[in-house]
Every structure is written in C-alpha cells, then in structure tokens.
N, C-alpha and C positions, 0 to 999 in steps of 0.2 A: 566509575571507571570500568568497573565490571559489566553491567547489563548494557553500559554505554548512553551517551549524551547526545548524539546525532539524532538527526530527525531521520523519515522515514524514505528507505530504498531498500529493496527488494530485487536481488537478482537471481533469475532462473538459469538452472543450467539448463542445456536444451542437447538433445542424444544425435549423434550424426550430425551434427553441427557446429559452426565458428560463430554462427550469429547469437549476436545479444541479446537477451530481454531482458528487459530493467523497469520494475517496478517502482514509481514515483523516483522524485530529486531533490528528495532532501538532502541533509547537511552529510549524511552516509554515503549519495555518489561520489563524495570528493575521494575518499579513499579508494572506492573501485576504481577510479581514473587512474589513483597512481599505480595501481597493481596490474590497470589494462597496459601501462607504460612501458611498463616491466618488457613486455614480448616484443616489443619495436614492431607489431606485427601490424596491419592493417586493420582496422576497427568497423564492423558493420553489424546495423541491431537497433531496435526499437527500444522507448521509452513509452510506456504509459505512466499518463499521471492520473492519479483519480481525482482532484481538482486545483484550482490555485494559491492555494491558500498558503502561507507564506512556507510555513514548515514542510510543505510537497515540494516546495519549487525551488528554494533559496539555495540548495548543492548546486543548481544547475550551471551557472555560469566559473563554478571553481571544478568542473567536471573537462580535466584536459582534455582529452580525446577530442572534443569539439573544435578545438583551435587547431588540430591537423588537416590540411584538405584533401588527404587520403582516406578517410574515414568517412563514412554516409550513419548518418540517424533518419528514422521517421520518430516524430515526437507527436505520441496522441493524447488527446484531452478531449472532456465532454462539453460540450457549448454551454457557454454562460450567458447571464443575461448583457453583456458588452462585447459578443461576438464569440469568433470559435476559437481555434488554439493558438493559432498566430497572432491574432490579436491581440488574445490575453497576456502571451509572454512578452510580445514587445512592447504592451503597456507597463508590464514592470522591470523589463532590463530600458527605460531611459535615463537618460545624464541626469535626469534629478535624483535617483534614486541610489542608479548604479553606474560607474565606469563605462563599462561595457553595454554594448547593444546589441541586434541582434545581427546586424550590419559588419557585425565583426568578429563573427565567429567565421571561421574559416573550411570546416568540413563543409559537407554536402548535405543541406539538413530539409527536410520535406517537414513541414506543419500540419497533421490529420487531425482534423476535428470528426472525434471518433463515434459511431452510430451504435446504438444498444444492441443491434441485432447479431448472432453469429457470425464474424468474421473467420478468412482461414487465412494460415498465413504461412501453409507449408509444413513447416514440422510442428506446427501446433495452429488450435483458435483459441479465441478471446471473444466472448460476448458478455456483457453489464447490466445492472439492474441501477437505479438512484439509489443512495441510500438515502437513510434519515438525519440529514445535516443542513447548515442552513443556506449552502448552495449548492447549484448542479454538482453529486459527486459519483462517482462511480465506485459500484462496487463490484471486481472486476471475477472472471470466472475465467481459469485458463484450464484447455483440455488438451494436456500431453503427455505422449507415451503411455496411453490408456489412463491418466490418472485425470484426476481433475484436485484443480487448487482456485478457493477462491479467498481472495485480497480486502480486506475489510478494514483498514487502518482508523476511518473517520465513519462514526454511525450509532446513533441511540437509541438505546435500546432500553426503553419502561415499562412495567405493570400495566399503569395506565393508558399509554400509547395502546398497549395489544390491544385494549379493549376498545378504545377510540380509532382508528386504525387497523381495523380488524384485514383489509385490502391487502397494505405493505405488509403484516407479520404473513400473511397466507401466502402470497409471492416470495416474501427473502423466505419459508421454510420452505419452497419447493426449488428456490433457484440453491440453498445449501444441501440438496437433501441429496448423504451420503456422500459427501466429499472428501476426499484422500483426506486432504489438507484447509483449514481454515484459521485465516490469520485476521482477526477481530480485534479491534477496538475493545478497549480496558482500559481508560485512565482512571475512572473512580474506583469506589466500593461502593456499595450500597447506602453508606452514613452521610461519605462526602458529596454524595454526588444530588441530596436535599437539596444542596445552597448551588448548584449546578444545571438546572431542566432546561433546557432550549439550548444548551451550549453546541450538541452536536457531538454528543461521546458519553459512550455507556459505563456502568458499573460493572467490573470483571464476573459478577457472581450473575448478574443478569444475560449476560454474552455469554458463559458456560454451561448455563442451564437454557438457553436458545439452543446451541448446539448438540447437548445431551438429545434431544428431543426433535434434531432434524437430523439425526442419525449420523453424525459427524462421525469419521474416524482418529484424527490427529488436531488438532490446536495447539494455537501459538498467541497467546495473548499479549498484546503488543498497546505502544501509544502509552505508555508511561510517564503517569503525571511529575513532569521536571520536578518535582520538589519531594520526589519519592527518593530515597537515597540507597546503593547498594544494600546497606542492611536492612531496609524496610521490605525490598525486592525480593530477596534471599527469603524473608523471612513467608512472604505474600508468594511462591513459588511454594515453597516447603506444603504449607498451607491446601493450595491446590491441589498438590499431587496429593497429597494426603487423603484430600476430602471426594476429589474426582477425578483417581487416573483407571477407576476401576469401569467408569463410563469410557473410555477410550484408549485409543493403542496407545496415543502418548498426547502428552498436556503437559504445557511449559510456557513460562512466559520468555517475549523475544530479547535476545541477549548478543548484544556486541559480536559479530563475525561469525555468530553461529551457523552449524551447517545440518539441514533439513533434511531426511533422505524419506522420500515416500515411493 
C-alpha cells in the first residue's frame, strides 16, 4: 500500500504548459484520470508507451479523460511485429477481451507509431533506443527544460549479456550518459533473478551499478517484483541508500505518487 500496487505510468510536469506527458498506461493512469477530472478543464497531451505488454497498457481504457470529446491525446508506441500502434491497441481493446473498443472512446485521439530518431515536440523532445526485452520496447529519452530523463521500466541487464552484447551495453551507456534523471527496471536481485534470464528485467544491483558507471545523476528503481511486500521494499530502499547514495544526488526506489524534482 506504501510503494503501491499499480503498474506502470509516469507523468511529466512540463514548464510553460497545460499539455500532458504521460509515461506508459498502466493500472497508475487510472488515478491521474480522476485527479485530471478534478479541473473540469479541457485535457490535451501525449502518452508514450514503451511497449504492449499487458502491465503498460491495461490503465488505458479505465483512463477517463478519453471518453470526453473535448480532450485530444496522441498515443505513441514502437512498431511490433503485428503492426504499429493502432493496430496493436485495438487488437487488445476487442469484445473478446474488453468492453470497450477503440471505436468508443470519444476524445480526439491520433495513433503514432513512434520512430527512434529525435523528435520535438515544442516544450520538449523524446528520442529511444530498444531495450533488452523480448519485444519492440522502447527505452525513452526526454529532454526538457535543459534536463534530460530517461525511462527504462522493462530491460535486462546481466554480466554475461555485457560481454555477449558488447553493441547494446556501448549504445545504452552513451544514450544514459549523465542523465538528470533515470528510471530503471529493478524487479529482481541478483539471487532471484538465477531462475529469471530471458524474462526481460534486471537485478536492481545490476541497474545500479550500470548507472554508477554511465555517470547518472538521480535514480529511481522502479518495476517491483508483485510479491515484494512493503516491508521487504522499506527494507531493499534502506539497503540502497546505504550502500549507493554516495554515487549519486539521489537513489530511491519508485513509490506510490511520489514527486521527482530534478
């Protein structure tokens, strides 16, 4: 109830602006929706998701603002191997699955299937690298208000890979390197994450010592394994700071409604 139970969303404030940026749609947008409610005001803003996979995406149809037709979204994703973004979400909002379709959300909503390369998009860009998961996912890089933040929810990170792999670890440490902000994939540890390899998610101690080492400033270790319970977190937070908050301005694992200021 503490670090909290939702899957993963991520929203950026953005300076000199009403527009939204929202980070994936997990089971987390549903609460932004009702506190977007709150203002009765009109809703306009982007969603990036970093892939489909159920826990990115499953907020998305209990995220009100959609069912206003005064509110416009662009919803980006990276192309899968069953088409681009449109395709993919209204393969999973059908009547078999879900209620709702895509045919019946009521805003003004545009489908971008989203390109790796530097985007701008006014008060901020957004450009991506794949990570290491076991589909198209993106690992997202935003640069605003001088800072940069990038987004890493799903991505694995081993020993072995660096060495096998040697391409993507030289790429992810030049696309991390010196980041305000980086929010990393952490469900295992290093013991549990043996009976784990190919799953598509790293050990926190492997993710922290990645980022020690591509000169990160802030971390946020995020993606915690459901069956980790408040006091295991508390205690795996404690832990951390302890052993590396002297590598960085600040290192915390991510927690229920927390607010990020870099």
């Amino acid at each position: 109830m503490e670090f909290g139970g939702n899957t993963t969303c991520l929203q950026i404030h953005l300076p000199d602006t009403d527009e939204l940026l929202i980070m994936d749609s997990g089971t987390g947008i549903r609460n932004l929706g009702n506190h977007l409610l709150e203002s009765k005001d009109k809703v306009r803003g982007r969603i990036f998701i970093t892939h489909p996979h159920w826990d990115h995406i499953q907020g998305f149809p209990f995220f009100k603002p959609i069912y206003n037709p005064e509110n416009h979204f662009d919803i980006h994703m990276p192309s899968q191997a069953n088409g681009g973004c449109k395709e993919i979400l209204s393969g999973h909002l059908t009547k078999t699955f879900f209620p709702v379709t895509l045919e019946m959300i009521d805003a003004n909503i545009e489908y971008i299937t989203q390109k790796e390369d530097r985007q701008d998009y006014g008060h901020y860009e957004i450009e991506y690298m794949l990570a290491n998961h076991p589909i198209n996912t993106a690992i997202y890089k935003i640069y605003v208000a001088g800072k940069t933040i990038v987004f890493c929810p799903d991505n694995e990170l081993t020993p072995i890979a660096e060495k096998t792999n040697a391409y993507f670890y030289t790429k992810f440490k030049e696309f991390l390197s010196d980041a305000d902000l980086l929010i990393h994939d952490g469900q295992f540890d290093r013991q549990s994450y043996k009976d784990k390899v190919g799953w598509g998610h790293s050990a926190w101690e492997e993710a922290v010592e990645f980022a020690i080492r591509s000169g990160v400033k802030k971390m946020i270790v995020t993606h915690h394994d459901p069956d980790s319970d408040d006091a295991f977190l508390y205690k795996l937070d404690e832990k951390i700071h302890l052993e590396y908050a002297s590598h960085f301005d600040m290192i915390s694992l991510a927690k229920e409604g927390a607010v990020i200021r870099i």
